[in-house]
C-alpha positions as protocol buffer text, in pm:
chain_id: "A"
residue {
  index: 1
  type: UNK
  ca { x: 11469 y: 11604 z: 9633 }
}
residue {
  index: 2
  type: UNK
  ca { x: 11125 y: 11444 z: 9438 }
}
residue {
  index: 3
  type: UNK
  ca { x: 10862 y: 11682 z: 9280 }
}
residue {
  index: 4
  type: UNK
  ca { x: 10504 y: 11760 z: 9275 }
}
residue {
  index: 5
  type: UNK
  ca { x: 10365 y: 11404 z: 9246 }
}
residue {
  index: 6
  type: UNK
  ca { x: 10643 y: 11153 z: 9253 }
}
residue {
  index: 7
  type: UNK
  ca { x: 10629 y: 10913 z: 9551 }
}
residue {
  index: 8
  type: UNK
  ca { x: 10863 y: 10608 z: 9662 }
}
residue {
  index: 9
  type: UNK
  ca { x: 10853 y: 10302 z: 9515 }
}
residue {
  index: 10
  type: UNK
  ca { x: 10674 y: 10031 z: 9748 }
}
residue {
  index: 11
  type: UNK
  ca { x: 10882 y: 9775 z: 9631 }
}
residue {
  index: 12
  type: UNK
  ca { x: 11287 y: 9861 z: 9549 }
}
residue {
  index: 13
  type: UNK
  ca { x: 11504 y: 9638 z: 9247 }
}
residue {
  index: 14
  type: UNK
  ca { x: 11647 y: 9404 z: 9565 }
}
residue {
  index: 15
  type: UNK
  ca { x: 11261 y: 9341 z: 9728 }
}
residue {
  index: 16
  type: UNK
  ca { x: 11133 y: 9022 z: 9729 }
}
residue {
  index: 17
  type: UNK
  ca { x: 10778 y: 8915 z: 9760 }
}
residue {
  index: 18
  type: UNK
  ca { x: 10792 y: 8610 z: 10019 }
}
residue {
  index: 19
  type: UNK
  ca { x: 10421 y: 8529 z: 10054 }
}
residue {
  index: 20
  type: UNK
  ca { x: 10216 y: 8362 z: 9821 }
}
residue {
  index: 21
  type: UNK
  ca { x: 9826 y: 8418 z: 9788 }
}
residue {
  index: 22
  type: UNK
  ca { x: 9645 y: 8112 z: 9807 }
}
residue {
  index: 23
  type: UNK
  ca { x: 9306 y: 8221 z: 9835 }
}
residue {
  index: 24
  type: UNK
  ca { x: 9116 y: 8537 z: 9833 }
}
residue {
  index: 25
  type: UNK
  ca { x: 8716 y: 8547 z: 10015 }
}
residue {
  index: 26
  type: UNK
  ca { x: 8531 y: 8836 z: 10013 }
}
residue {
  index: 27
  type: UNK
  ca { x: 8168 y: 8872 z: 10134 }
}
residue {
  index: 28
  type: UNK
  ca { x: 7928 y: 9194 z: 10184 }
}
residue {
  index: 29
  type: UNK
  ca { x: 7773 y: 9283 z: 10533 }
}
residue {
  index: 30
  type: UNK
  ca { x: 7589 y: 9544 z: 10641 }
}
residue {
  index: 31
  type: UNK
  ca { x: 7579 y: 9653 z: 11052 }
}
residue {
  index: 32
  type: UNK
  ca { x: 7270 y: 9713 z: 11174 }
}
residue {
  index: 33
  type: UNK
  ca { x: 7317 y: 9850 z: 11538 }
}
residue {
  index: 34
  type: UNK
  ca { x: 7605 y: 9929 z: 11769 }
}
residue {
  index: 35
  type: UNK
  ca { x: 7631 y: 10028 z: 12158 }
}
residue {
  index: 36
  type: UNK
  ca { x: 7605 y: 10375 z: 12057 }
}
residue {
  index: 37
  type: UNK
  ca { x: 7370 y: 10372 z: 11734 }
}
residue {
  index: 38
  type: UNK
  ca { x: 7043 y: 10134 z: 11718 }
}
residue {
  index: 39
  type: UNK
  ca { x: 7013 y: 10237 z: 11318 }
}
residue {
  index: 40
  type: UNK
  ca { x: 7315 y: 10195 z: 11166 }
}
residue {
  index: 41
  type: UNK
  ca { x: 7338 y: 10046 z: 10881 }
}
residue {
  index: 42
  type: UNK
  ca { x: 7639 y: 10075 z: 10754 }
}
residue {
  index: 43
  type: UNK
  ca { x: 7766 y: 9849 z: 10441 }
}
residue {
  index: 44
  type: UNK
  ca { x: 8116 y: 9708 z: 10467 }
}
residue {
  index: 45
  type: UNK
  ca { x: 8354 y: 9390 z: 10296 }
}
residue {
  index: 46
  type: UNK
  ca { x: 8476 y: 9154 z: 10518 }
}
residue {
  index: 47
  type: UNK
  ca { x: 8753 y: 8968 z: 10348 }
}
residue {
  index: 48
  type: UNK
  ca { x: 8995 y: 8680 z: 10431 }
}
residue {
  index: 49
  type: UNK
  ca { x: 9262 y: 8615 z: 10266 }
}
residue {
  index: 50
  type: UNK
  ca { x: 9503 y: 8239 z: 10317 }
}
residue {
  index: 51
  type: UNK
  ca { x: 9852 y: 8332 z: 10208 }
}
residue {
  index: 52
  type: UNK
  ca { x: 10186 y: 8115 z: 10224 }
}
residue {
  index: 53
  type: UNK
  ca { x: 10490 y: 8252 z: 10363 }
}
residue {
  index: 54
  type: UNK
  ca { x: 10833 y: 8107 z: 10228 }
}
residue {
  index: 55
  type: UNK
  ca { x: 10816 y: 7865 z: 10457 }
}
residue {
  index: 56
  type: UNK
  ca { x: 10504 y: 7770 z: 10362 }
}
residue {
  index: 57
  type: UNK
  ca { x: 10328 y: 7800 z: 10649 }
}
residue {
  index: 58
  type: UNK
  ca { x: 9982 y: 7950 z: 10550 }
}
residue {
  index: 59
  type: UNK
  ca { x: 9792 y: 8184 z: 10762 }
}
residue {
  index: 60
  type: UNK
  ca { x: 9479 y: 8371 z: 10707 }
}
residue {
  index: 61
  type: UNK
  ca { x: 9479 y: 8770 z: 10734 }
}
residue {
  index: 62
  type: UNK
  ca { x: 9127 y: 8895 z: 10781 }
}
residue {
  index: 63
  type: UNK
  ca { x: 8975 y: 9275 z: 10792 }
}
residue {
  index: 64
  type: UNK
  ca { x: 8680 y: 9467 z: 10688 }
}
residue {
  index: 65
  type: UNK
  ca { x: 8675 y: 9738 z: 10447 }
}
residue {
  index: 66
  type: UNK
  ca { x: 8413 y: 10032 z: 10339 }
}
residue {
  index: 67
  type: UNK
  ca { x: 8257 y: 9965 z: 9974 }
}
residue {
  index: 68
  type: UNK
  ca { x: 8436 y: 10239 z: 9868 }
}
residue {
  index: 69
  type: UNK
  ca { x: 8744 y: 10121 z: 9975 }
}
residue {
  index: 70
  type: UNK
  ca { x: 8691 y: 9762 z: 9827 }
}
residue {
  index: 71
  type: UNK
  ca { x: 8604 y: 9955 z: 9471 }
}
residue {
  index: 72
  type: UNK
  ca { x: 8906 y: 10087 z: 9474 }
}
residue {
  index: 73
  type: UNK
  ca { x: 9136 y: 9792 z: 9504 }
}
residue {
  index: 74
  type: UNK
  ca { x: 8946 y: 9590 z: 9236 }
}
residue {
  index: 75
  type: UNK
  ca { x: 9055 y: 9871 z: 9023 }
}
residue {
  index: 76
  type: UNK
  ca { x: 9414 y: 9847 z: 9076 }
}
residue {
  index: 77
  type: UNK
  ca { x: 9627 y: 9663 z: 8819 }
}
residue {
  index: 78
  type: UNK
  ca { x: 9836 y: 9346 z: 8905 }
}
């Protein structure tokens, strides 16, 4: 059994990493009304990113994240 504070690896010794990141776009919107809210404004990151699989067929992944969110990945290490 793990203790206080130790969590799975997200990668094991036998993972691979098959896809290859080709290009990373990020850019900063802010929503200004919905259906249900005509003063929203509300911040976000959209951001694309092109990646190659090992066949290298390259697709583009797209989402939106809050700013805090998007603060916290630039802080992780690679």
């Amino acid at each position: 059994m793990d203790g206080p504070g130790l969590r799975e690896p997200m990668l094991d010794a036998k993972s691979e990493v098959t896809n290859q990141l080709i290009d990373f776009q990020w850019k900063l919107g802010m929503a200004v009304s919905s259906d249900s809210c005509r003063s929203l404004k509300y911040p976000y990151v959209a951001v694309v990113l092109k990646v190659a699989d090992h066949s290298g067929q390259v697709k583009n992944k797209s989402f939106e994240m809050t700013i805090p969110q998007f603060q916290v990945c630039r802080l992780i290490e690679f």
